[in-house]
C-alpha positions as CSV (number, residue, x, y, z in Angstrom):
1,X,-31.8,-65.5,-17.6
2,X,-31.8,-61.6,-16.9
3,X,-35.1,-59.9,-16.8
4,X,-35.9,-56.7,-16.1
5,X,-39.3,-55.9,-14.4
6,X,-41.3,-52.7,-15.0
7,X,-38.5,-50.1,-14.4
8,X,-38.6,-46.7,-14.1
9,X,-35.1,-44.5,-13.5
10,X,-35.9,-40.6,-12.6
11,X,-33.5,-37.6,-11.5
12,X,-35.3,-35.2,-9.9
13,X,-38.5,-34.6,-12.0
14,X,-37.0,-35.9,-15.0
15,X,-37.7,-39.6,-16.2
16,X,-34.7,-41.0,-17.9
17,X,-36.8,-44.7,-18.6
18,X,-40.2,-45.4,-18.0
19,X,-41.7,-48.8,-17.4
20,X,-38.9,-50.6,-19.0
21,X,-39.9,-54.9,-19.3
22,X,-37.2,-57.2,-20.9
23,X,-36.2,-60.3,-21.1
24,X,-32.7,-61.7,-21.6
25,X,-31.5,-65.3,-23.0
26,X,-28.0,-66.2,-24.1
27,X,-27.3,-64.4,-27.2
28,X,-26.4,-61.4,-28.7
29,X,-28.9,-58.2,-28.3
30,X,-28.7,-55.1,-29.9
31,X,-29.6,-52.0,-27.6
32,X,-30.1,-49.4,-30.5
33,X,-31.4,-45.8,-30.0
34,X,-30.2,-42.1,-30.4
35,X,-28.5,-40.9,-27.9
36,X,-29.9,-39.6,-25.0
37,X,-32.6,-41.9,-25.2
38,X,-31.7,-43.9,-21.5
39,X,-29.4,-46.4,-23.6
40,X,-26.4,-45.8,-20.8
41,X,-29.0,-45.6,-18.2
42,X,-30.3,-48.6,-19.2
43,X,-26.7,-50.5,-19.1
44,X,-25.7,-48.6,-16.0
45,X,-28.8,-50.4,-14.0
46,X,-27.7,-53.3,-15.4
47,X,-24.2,-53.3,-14.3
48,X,-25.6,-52.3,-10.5
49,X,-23.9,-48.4,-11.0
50,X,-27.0,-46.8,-10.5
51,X,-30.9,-48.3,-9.0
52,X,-33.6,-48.1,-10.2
53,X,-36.4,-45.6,-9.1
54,X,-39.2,-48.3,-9.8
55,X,-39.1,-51.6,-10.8
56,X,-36.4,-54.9,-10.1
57,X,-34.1,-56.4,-12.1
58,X,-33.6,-60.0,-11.4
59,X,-30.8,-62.8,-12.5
60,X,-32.2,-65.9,-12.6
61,X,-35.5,-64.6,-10.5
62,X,-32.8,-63.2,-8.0
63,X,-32.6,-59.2,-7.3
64,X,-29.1,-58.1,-8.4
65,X,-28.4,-55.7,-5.6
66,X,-29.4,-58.4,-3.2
67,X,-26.8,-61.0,-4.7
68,X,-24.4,-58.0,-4.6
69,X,-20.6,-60.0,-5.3
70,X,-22.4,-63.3,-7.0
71,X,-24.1,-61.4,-9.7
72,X,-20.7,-59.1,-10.3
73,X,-18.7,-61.9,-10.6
74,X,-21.2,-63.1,-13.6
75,X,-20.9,-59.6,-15.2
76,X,-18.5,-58.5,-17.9
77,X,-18.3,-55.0,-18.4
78,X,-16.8,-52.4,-21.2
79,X,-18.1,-48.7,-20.1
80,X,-17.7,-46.1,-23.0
81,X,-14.0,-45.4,-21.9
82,X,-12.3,-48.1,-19.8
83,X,-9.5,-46.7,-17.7
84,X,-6.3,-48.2,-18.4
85,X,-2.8,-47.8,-18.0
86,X,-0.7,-46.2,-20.9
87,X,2.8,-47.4,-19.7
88,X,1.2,-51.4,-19.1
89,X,1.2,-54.1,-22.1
90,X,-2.0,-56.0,-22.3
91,X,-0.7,-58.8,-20.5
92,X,0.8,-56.7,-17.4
93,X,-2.7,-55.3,-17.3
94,X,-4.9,-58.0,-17.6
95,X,-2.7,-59.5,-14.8
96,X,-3.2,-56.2,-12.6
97,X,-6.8,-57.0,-12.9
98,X,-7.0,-60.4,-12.8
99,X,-5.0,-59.9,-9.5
100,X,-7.9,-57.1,-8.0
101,X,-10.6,-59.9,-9.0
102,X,-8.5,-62.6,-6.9
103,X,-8.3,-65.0,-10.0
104,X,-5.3,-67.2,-9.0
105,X,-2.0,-66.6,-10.5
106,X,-1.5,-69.5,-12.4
107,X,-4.9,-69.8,-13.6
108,X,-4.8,-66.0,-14.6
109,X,-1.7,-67.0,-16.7
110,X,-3.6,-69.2,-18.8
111,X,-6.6,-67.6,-19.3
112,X,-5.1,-64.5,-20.3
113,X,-3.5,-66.4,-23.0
114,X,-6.2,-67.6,-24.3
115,X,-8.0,-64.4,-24.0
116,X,-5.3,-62.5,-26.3
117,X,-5.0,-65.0,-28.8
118,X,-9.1,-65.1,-29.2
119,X,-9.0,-60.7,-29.6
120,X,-6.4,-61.1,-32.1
121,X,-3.2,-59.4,-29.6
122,X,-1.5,-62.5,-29.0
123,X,1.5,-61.1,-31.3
124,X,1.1,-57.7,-29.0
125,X,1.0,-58.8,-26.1
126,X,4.1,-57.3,-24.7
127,X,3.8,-54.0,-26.6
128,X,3.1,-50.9,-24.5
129,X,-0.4,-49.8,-24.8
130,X,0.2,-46.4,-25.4
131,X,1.3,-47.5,-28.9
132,X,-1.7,-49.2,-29.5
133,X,-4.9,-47.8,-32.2
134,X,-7.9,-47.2,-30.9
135,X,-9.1,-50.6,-32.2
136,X,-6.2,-52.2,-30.3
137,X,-7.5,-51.1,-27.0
138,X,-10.5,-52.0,-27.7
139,X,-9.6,-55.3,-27.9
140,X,-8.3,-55.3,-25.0
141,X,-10.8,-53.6,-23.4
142,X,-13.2,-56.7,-24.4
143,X,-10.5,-58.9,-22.9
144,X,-10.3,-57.3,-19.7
145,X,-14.7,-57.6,-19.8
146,X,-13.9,-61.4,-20.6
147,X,-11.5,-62.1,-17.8
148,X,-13.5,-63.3,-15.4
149,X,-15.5,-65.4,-18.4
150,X,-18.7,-63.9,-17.8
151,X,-22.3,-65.1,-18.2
152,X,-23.3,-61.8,-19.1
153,X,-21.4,-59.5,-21.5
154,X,-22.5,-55.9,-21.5
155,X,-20.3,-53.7,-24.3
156,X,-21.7,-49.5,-24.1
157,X,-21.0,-48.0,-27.6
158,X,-17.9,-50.2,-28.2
159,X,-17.1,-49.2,-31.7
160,X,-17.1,-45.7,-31.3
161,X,-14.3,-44.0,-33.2
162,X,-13.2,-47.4,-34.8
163,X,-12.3,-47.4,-38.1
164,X,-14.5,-49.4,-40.6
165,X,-11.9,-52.4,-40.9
166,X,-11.8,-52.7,-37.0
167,X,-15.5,-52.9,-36.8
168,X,-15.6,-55.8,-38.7
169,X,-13.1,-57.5,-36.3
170,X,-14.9,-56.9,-33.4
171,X,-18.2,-57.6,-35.1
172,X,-17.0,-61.1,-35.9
173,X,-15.1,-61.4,-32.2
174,X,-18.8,-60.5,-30.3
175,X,-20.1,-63.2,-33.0
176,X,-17.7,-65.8,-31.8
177,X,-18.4,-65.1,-27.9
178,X,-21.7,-65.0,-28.0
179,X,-22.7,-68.7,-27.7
180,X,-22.9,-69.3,-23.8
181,X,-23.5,-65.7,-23.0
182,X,-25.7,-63.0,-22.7
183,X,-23.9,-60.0,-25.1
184,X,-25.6,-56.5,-24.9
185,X,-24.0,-53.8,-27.2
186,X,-25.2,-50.7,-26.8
187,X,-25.1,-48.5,-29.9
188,X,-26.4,-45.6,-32.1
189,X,-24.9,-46.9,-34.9
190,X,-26.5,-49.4,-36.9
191,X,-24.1,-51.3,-38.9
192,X,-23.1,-52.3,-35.7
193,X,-25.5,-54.9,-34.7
194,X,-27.2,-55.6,-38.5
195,X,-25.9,-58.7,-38.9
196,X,-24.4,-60.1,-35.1
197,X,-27.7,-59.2,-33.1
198,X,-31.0,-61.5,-32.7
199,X,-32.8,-59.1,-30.9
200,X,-32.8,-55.3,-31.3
201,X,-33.8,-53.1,-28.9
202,X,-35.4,-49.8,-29.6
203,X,-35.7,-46.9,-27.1
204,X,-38.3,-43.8,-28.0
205,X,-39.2,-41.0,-25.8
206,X,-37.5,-43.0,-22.9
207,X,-39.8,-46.2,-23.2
208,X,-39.3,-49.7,-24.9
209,X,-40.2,-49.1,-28.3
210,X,-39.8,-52.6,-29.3
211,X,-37.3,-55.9,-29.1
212,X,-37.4,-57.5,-32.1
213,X,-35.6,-59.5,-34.8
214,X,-33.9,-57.6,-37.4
215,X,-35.5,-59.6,-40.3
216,X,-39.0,-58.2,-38.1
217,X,-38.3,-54.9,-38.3
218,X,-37.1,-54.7,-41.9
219,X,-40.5,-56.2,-42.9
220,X,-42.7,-53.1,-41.7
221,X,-41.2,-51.7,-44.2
222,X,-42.3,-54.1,-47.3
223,X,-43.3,-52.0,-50.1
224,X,-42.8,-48.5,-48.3
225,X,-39.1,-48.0,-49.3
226,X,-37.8,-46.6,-53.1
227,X,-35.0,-45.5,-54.3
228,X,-35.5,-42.3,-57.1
229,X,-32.8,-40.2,-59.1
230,X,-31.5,-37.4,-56.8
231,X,-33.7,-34.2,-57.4
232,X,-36.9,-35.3,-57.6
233,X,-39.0,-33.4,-55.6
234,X,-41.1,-35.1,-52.9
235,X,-44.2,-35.1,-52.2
236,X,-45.5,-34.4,-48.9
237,X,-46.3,-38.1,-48.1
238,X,-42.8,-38.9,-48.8
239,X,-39.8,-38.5,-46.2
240,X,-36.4,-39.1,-47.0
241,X,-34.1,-41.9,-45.3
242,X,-31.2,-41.1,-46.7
243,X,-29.1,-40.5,-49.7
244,X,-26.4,-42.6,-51.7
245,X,-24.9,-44.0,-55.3
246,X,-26.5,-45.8,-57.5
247,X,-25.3,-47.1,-61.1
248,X,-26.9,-44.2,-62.7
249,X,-25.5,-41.6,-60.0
250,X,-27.0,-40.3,-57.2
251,X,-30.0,-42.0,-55.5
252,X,-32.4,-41.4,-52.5
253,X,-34.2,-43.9,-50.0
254,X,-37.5,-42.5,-49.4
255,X,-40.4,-44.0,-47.0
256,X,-44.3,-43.8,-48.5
257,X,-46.8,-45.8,-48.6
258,X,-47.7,-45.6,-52.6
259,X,-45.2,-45.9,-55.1
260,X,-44.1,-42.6,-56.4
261,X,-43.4,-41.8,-59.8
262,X,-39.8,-42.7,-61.1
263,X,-39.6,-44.8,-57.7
264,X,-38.4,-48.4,-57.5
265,X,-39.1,-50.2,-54.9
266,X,-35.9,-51.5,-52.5
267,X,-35.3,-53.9,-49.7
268,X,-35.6,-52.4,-46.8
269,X,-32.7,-52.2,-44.7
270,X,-32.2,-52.2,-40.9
271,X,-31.2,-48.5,-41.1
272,X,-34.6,-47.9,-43.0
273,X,-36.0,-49.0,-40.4
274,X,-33.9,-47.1,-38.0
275,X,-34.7,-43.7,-39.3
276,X,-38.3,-44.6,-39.8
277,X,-39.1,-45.2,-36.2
278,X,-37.2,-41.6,-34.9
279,X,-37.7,-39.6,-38.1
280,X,-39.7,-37.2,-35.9
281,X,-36.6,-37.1,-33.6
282,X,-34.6,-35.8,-36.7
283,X,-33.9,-32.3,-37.7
């Protein structure tokens, strides 16, 4: 179990995260929130890069800083952009590191087998990574966090400038590693964690918001969202989610608390509920 314990993180005068209490069990946990709300603050206390001003963060009722080696060897990381080196394959770099982690040869062999067959780069493997798409490296990126087959799994906006068919892959790999493990994906992007997180974790004005269930958050929302024909005016009670298609053409989500006329009432959605919570964050 991770928990973290009433922390506060400030530069200078400014207070990145306030009074920040949560509790982590193996699963998969959605850290969602604009950015600049603390999310990489957040995960860079977590992975012991930075301290925090107030507050502890424990692993198994232990201070990480005090187990020091023990709690890094637990931790698999992916930062934003992972260093790596354009003229290696993915097996000559997961060997590189699994070398600098002290992992055994022979044991490293193995388990960097299994490692690329599970991120789909098996057939790859000896392919220079400069060739690679962004989704590729990714992968391997999520190998390299997995090498040292950690109890906690910390991913900082992963998916960011994947294409839609790789986010799927790696929404369905995170699903399938997620079973012994604590997984923490840090995103701004919804779709993301939808249907692979049990807990989501919302950030506002650099305080927990809430951690909640998906299914929890979408039902604030019963009876609030409709969809009406594109230029409609709205009323001053009404605020726009967003815009899309419908089978009559153009359609928009809008958040109220009566139903407005020519509106029919929708299931709310995990992004409805998104942009409901930092609509006064919006321009």
């Amino acid at each position: 179990m991770l928990s973290v314990e009433h922390v506060t993180k400030r530069y200078g005068t400014f207070t990145a995260l306030e009074d920040i209490s949560l509790t982590f069990t193996p699963g998969v946990y959605g850290l969602l929130a604009p950015n600049g709300a603390g999310k990489t603050t957040l995960i860079k206390m977590l992975t012991t890069l930075l301290f925090p001003t107030q507050g502890q963060i424990l692993w198994k009722g232990e201070d990480i800083h005090a187990l020091g080696e023990t709690y890094r060897g637990l931790l698999g990381y992916l930062p934003q952009q992972f260093g790596y080196y354009p003229g290696y394959t993915p097996r000559q770099f997961l060997r590189y590191a699994a070398a600098l982690q002290g992992i055994p040869q022979k044991e490293a062999a193995g388990r960097i087998d299994r490692l690329l067959e599970l991120v789909g780069l098996a057939q790859v493997a000896d392919k220079k990574l400069r060739q690679f798409s962004g989704g590729m490296r990714q992968r391997t990126g999520i190998a390299l966090a997995m090498l040292n087959d950690p109890k906690l799994l910390i991913l900082d906006e992963p998916t960011a400038g994947l294409d839609p068919r790789e986010r799927v892959r790696f929404r369905n790999l995170i699903h399938s590693l997620a079973a012994q493990r604590i997984v923490i994906l840090s995103t701004h992007i919804v779709s993301d964690v939808e249907t692979i997180a049990g807990q989501i974790i919302l950030l506002r004005d650099h305080r927990l918001y809430c951690c909640d269930s998906p299914s929890s958050l979408c039902a604030r929302l019963a009876g609030k969202v409709f969809a009406l024909p594109a230029g409609v005016p709205l009323a001053p009670d009404q605020y726009l989610l967003s815009e899309g298609q419908g089978e009559a053409g153009a359609v928009l989500r809008v958040l109220c608390a009566r139903p407005p006329a020519q509106g029919v009432p929708v299931t709310p959605t995990l992004e409805d509920a998104f942009l409901a919570i930092y609509r006064e964050d919006l321009p």
